[in-house]
PyMOL Python script that loads the backbone (N, CA, C, O; Angstrom):
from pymol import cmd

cmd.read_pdbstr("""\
ATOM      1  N   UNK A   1     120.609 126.933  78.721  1.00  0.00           N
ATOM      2  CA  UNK A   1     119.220 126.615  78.963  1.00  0.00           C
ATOM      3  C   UNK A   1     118.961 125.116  78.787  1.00  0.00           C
ATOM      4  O   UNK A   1     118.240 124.556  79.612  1.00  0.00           O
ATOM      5  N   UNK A   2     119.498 124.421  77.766  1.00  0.00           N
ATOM      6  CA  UNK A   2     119.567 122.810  77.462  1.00  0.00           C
ATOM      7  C   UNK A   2     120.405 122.046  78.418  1.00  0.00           C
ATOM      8  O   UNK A   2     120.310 120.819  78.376  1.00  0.00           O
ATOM      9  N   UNK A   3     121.139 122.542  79.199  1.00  0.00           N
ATOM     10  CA  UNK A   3     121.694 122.200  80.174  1.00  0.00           C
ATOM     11  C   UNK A   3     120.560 122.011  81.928  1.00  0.00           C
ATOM     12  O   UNK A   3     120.273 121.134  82.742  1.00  0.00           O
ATOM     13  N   UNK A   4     120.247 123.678  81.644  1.00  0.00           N
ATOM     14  CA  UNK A   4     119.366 123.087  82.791  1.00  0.00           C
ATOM     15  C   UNK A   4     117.968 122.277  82.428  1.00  0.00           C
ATOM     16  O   UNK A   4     117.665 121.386  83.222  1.00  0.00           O
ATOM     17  N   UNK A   5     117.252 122.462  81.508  1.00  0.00           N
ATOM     18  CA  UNK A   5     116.681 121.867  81.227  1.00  0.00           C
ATOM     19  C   UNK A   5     116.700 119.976  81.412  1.00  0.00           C
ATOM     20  O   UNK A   5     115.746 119.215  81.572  1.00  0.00           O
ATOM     21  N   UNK A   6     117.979 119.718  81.324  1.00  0.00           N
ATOM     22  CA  UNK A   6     118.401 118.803  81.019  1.00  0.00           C
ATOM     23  C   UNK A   6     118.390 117.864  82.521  1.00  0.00           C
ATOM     24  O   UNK A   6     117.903 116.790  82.875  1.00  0.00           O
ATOM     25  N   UNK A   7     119.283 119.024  83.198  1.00  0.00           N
ATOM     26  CA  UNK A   7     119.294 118.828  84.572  1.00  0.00           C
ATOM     27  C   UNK A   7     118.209 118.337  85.129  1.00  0.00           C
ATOM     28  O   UNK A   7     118.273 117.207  85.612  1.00  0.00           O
ATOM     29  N   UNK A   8     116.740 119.226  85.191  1.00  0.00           N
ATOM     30  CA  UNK A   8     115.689 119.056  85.801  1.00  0.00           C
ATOM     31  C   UNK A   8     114.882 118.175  85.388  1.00  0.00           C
ATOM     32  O   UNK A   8     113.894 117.802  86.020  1.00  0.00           O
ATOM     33  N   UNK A   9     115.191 117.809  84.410  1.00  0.00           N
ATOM     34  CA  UNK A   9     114.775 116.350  83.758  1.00  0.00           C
ATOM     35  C   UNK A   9     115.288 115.169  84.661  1.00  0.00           C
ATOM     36  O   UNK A   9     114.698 114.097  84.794  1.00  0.00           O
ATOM     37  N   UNK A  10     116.447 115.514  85.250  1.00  0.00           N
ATOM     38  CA  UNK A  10     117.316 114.135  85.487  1.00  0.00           C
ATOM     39  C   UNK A  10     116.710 113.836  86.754  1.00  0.00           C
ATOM     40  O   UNK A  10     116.080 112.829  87.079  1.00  0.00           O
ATOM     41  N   UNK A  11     117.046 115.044  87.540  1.00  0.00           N
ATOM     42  CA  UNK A  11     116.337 114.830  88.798  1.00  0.00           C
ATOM     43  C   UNK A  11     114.364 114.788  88.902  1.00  0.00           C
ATOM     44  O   UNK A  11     113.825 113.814  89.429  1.00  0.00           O
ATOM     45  N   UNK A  12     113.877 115.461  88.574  1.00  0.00           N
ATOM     46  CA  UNK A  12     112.087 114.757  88.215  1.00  0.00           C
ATOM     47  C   UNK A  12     112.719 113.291  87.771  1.00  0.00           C
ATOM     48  O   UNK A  12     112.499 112.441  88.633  1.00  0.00           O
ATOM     49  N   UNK A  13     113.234 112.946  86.965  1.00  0.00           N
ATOM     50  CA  UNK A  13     113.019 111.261  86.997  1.00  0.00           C
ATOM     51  C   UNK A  13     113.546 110.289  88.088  1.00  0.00           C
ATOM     52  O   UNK A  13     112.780 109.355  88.324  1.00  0.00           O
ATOM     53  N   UNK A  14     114.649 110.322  88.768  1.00  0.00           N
ATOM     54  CA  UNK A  14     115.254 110.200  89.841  1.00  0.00           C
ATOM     55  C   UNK A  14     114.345 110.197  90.840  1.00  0.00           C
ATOM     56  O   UNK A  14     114.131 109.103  91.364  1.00  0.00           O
ATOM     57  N   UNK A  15     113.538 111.487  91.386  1.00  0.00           N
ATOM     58  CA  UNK A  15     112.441 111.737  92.479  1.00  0.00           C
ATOM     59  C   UNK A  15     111.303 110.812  91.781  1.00  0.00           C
ATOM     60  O   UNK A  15     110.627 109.985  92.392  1.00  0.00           O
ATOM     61  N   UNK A  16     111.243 110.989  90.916  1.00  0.00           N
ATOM     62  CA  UNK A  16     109.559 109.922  90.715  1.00  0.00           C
ATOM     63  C   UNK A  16     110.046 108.307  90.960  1.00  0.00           C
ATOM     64  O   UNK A  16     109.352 107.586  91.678  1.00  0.00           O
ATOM     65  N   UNK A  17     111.309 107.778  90.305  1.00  0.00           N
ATOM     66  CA  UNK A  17     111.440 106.617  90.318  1.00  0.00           C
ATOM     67  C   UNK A  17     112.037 106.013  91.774  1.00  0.00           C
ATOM     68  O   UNK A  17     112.188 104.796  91.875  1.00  0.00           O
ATOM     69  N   UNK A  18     112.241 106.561  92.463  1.00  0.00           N
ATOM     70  CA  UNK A  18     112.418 106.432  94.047  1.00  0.00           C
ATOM     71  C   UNK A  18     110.839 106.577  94.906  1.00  0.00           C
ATOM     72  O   UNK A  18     110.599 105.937  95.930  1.00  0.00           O
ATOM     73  N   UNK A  19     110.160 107.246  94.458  1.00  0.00           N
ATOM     74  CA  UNK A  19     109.226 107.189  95.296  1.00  0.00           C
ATOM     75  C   UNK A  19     108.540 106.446  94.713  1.00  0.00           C
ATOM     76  O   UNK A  19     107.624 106.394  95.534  1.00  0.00           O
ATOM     77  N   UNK A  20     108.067 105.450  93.490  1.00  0.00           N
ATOM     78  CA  UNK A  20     107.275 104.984  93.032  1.00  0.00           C
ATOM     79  C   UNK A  20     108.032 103.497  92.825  1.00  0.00           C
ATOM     80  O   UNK A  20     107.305 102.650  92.305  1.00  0.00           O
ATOM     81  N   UNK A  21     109.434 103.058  93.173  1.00  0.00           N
ATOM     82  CA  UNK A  21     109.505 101.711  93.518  1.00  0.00           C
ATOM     83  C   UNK A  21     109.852 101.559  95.336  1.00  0.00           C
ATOM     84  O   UNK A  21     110.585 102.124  96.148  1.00  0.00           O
ATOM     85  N   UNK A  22     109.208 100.853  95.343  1.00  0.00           N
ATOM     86  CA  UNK A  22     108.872  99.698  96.870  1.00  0.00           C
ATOM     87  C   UNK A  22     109.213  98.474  96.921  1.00  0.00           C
ATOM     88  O   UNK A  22     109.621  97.933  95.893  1.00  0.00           O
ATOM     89  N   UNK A  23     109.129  97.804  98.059  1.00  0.00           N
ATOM     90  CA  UNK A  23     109.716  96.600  97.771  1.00  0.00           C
ATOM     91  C   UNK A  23     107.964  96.054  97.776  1.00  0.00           C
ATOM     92  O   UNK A  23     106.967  96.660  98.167  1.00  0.00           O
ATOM     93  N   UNK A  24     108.114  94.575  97.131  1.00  0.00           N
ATOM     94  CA  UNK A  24     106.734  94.109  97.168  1.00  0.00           C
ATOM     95  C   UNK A  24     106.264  93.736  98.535  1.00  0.00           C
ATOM     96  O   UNK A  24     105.045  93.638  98.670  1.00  0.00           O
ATOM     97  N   UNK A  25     107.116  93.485  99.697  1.00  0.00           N
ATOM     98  CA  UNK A  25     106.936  92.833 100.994  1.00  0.00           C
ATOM     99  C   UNK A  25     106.461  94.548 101.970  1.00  0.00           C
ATOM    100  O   UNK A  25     105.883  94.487 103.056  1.00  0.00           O
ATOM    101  N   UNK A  26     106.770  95.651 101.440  1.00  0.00           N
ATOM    102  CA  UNK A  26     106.244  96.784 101.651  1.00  0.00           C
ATOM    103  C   UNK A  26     104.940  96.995 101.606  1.00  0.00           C
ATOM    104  O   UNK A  26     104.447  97.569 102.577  1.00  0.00           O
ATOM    105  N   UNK A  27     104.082  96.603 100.513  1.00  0.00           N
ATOM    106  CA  UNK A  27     102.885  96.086 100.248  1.00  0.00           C
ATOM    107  C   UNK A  27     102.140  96.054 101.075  1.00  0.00           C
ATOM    108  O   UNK A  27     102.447  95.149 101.852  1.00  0.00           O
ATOM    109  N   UNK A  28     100.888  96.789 101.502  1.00  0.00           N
ATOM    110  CA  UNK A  28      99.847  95.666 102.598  1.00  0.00           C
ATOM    111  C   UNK A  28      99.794  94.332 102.720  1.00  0.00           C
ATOM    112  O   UNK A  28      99.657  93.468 101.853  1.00  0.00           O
ATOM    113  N   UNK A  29      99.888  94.270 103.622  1.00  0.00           N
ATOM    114  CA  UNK A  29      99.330  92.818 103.986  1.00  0.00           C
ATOM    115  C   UNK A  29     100.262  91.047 103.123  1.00  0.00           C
ATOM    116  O   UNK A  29      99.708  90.119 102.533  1.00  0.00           O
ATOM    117  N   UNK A  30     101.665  91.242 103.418  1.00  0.00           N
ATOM    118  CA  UNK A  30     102.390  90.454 102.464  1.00  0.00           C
ATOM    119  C   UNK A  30     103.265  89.569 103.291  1.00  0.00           C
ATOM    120  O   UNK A  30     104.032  90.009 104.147  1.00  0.00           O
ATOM    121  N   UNK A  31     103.164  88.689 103.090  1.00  0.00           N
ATOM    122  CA  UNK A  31     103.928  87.463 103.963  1.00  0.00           C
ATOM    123  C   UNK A  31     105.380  87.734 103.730  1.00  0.00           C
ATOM    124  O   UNK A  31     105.812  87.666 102.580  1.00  0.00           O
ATOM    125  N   UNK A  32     106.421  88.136 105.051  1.00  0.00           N
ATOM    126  CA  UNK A  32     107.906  88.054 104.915  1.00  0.00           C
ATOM    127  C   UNK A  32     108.260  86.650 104.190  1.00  0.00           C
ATOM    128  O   UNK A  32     109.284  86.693 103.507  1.00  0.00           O
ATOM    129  N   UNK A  33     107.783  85.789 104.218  1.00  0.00           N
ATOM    130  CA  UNK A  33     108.362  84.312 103.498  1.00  0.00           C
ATOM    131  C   UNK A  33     108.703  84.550 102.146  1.00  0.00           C
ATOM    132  O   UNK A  33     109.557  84.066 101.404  1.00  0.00           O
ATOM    133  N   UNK A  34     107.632  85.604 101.975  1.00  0.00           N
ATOM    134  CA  UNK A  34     107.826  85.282 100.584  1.00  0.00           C
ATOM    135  C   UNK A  34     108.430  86.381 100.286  1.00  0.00           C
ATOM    136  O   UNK A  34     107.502  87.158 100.511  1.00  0.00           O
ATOM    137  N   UNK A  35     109.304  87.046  99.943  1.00  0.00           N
ATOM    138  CA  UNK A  35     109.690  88.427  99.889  1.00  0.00           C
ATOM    139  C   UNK A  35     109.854  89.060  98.362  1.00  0.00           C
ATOM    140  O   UNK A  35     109.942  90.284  98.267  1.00  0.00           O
ATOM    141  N   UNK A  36     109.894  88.242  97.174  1.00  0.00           N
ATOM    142  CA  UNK A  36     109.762  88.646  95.849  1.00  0.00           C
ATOM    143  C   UNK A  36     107.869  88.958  95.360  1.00  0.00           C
ATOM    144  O   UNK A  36     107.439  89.735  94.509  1.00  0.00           O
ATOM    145  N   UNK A  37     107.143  88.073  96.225  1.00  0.00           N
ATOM    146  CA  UNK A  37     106.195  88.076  95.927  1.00  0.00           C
ATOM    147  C   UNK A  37     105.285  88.802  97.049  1.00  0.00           C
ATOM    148  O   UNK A  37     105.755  88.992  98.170  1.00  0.00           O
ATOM    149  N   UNK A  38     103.880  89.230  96.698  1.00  0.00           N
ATOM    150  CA  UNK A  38     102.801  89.724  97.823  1.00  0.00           C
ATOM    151  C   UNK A  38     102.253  88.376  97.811  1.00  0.00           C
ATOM    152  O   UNK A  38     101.896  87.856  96.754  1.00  0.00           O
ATOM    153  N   UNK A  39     102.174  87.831  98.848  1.00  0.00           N
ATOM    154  CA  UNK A  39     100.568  86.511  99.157  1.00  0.00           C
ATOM    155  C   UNK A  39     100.761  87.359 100.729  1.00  0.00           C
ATOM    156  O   UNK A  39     101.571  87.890 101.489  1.00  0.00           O
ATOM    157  N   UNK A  40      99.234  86.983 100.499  1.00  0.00           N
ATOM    158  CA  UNK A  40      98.493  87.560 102.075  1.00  0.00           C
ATOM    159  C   UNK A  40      99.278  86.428 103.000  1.00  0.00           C
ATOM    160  O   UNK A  40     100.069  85.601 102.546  1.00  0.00           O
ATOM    161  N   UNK A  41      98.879  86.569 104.449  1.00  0.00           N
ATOM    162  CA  UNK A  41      99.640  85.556 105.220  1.00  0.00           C
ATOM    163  C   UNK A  41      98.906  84.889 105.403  1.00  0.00           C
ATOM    164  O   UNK A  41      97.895  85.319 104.847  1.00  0.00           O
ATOM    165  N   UNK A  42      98.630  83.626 106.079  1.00  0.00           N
ATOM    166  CA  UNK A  42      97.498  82.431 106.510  1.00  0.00           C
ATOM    167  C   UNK A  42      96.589  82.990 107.584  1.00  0.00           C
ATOM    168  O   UNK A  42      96.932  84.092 108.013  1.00  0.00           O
ATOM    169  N   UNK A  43      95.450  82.427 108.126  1.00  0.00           N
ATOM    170  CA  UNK A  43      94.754  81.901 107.217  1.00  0.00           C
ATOM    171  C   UNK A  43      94.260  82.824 106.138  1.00  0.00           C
ATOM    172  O   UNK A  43      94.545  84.009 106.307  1.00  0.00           O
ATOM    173  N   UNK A  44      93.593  82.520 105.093  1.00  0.00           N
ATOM    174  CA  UNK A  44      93.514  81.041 104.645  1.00  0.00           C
ATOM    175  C   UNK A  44      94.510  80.479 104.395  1.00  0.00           C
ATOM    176  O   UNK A  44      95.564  81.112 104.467  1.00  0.00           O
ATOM    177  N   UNK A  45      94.513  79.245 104.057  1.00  0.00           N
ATOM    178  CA  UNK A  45      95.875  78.169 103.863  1.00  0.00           C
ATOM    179  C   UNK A  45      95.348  78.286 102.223  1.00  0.00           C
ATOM    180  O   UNK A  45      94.223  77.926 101.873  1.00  0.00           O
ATOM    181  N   UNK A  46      96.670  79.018 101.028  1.00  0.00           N
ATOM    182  CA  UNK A  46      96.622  78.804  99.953  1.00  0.00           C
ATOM    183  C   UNK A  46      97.456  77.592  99.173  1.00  0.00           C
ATOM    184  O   UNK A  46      98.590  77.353  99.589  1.00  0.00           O
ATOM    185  N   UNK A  47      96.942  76.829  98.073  1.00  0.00           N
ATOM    186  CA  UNK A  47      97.748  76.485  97.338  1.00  0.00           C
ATOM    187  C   UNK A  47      98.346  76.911  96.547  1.00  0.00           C
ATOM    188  O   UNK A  47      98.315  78.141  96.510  1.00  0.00           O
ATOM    189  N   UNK A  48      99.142  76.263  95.569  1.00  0.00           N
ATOM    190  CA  UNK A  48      99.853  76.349  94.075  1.00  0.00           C
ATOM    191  C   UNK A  48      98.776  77.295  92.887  1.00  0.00           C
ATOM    192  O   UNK A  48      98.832  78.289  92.163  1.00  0.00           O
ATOM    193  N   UNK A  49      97.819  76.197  93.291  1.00  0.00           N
ATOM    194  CA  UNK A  49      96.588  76.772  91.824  1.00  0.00           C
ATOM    195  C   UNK A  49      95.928  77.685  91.913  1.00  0.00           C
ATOM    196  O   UNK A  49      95.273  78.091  90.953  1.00  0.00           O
ATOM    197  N   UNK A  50      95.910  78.437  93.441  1.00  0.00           N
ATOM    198  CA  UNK A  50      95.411  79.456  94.018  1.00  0.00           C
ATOM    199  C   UNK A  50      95.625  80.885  93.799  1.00  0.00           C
ATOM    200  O   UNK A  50      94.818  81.815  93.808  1.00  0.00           O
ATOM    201  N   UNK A  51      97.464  80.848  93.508  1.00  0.00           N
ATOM    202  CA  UNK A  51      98.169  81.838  93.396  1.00  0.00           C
ATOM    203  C   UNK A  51      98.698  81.972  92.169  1.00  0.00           C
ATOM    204  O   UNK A  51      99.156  80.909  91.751  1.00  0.00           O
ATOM    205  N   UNK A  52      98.828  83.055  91.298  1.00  0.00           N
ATOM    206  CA  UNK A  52      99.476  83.392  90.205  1.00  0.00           C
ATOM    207  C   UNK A  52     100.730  83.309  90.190  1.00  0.00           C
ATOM    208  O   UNK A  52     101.159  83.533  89.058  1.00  0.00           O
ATOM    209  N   UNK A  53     101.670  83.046  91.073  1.00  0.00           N
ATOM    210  CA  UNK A  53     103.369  83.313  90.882  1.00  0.00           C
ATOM    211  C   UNK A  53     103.907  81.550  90.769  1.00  0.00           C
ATOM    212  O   UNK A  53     103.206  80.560  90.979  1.00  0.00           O
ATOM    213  N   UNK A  54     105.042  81.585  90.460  1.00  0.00           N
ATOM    214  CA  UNK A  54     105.474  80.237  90.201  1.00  0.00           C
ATOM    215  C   UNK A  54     107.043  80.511  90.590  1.00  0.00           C
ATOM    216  O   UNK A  54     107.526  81.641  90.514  1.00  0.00           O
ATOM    217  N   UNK A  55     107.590  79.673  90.901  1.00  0.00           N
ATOM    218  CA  UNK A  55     109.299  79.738  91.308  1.00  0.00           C
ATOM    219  C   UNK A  55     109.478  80.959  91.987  1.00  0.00           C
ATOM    220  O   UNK A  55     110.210  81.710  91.344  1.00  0.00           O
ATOM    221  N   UNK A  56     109.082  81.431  93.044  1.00  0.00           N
ATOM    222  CA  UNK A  56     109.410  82.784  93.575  1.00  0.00           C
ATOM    223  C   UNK A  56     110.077  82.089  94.923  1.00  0.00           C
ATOM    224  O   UNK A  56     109.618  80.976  95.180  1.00  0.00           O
ATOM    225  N   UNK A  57     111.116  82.601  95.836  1.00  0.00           N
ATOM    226  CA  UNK A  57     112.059  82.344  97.095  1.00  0.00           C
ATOM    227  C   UNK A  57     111.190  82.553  97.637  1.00  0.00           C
ATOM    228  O   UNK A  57     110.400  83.495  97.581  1.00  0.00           O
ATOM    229  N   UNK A  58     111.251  81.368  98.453  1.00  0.00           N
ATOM    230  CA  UNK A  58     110.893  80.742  99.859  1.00  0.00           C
ATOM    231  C   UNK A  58     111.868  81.356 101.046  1.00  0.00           C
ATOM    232  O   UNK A  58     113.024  80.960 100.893  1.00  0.00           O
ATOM    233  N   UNK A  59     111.704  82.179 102.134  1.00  0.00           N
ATOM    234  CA  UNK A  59     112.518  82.308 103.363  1.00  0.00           C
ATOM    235  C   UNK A  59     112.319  81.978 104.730  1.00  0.00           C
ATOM    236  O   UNK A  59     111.146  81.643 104.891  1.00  0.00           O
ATOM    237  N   UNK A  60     112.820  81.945 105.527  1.00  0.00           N
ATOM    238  CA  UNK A  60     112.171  81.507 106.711  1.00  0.00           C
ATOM    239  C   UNK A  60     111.152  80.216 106.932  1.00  0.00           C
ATOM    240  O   UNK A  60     111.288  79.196 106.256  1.00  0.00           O
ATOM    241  N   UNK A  61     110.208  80.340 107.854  1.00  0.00           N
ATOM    242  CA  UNK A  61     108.540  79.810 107.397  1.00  0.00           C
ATOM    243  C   UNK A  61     108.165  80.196 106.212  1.00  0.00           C
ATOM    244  O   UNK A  61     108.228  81.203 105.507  1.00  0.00           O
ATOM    245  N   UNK A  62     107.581  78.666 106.159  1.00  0.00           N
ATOM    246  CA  UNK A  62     107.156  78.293 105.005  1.00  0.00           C
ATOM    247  C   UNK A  62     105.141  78.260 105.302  1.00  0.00           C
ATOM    248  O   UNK A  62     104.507  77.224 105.099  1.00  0.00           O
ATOM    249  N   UNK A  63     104.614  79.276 105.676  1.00  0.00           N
ATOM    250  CA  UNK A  63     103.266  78.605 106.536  1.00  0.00           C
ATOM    251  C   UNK A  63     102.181  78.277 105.465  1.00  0.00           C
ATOM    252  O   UNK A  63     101.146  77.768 105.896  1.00  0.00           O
ATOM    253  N   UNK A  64     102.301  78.535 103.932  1.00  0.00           N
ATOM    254  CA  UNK A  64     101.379  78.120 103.042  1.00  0.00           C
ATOM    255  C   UNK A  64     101.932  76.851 102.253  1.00  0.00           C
ATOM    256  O   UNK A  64     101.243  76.719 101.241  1.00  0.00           O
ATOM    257  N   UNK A  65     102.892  75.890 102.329  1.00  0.00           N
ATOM    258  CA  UNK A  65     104.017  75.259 102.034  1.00  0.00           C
ATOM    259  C   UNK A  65     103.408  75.548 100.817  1.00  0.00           C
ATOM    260  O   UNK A  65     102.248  75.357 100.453  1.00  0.00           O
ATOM    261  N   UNK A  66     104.476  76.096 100.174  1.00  0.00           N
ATOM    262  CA  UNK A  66     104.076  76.279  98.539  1.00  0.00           C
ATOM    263  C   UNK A  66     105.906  75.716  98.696  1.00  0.00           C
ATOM    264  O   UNK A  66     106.413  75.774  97.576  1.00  0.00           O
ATOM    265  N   UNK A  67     106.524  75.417  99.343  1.00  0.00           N
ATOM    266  CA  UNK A  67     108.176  75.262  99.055  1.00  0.00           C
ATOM    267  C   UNK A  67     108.267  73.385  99.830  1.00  0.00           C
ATOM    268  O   UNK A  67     108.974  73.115 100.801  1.00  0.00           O
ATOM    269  N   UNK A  68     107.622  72.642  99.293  1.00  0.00           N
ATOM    270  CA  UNK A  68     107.218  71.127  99.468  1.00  0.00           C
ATOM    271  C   UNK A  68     108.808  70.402  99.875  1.00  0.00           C
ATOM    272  O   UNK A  68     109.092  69.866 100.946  1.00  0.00           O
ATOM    273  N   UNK A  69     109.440  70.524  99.031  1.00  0.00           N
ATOM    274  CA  UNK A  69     110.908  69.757  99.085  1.00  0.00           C
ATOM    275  C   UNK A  69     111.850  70.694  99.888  1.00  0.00           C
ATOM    276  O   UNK A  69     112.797  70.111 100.418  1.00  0.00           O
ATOM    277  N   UNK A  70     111.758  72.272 100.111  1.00  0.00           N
ATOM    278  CA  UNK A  70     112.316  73.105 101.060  1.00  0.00           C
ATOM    279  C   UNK A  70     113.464  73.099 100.451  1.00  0.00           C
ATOM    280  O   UNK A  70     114.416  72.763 101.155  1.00  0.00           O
ATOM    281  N   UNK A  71     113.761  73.461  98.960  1.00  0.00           N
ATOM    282  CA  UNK A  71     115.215  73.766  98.638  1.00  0.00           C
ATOM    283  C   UNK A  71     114.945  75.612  98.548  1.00  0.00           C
ATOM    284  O   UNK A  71     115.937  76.337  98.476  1.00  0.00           O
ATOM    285  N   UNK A  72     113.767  76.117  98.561  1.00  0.00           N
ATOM    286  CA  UNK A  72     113.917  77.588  98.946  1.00  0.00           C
ATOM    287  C   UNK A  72     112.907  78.679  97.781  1.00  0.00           C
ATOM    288  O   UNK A  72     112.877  79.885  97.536  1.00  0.00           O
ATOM    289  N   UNK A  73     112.145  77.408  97.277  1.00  0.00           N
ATOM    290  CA  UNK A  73     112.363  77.735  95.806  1.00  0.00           C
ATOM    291  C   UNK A  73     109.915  77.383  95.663  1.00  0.00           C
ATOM    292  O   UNK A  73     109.609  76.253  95.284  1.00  0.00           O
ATOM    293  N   UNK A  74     109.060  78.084  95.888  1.00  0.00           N
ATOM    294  CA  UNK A  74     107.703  77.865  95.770  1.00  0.00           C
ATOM    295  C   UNK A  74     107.157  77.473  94.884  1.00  0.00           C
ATOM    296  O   UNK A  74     107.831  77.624  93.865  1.00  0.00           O
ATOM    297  N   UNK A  75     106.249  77.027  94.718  1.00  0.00           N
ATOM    298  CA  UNK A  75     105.402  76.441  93.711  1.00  0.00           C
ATOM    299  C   UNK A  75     106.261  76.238  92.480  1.00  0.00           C
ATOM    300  O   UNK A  75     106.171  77.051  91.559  1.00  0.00           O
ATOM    301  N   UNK A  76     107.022  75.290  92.410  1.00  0.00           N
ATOM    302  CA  UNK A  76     108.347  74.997  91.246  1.00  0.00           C
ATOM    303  C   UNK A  76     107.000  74.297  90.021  1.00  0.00           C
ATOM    304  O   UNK A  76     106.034  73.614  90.361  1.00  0.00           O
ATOM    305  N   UNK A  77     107.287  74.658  88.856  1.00  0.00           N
ATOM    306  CA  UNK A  77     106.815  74.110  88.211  1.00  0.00           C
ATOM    307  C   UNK A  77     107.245  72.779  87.276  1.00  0.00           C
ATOM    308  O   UNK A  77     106.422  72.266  86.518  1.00  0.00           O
TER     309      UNK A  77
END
""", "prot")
cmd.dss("prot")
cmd.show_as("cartoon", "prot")
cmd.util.cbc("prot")
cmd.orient("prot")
């Protein structure tokens, strides 16, 4: 009985934690550039002080330049 018990434990956690992580670029409305982070896409044109994240990868376009020097790397602090 502690066996299955055990079992159905494993899998309920397995099924919840698969359906309840996403990627953040999955997200509504989330700019591919940025793919660790959600920012909406332009317009508006955001800055640095605008947005809560700091050092998150830059890919592709850059269309809010939060990645100034283009080593890949946004709003570097």
């Amino acid at each position: 009985m502690k066996r299955l018990l055990y079992f159905a434990l494993v899998i309920v956690s397995f099924v919840l934690f698969t359906v309840n992580v996403q990627p953040i670029q999955a997200q509504s409305n989330c700019d591919p550039s940025y793919p660790d982070v959600c920012i909406a896409p332009a317009p508006p044109d955001l800055d640095c002080d605008e947005i809560p994240y700091r050092n998150f990868r830059v890919v592709g376009g850059d269309p809010h330049g939060f990645d100034r020097d283009r080593d890949g790397i946004g709003c570097e602090s």
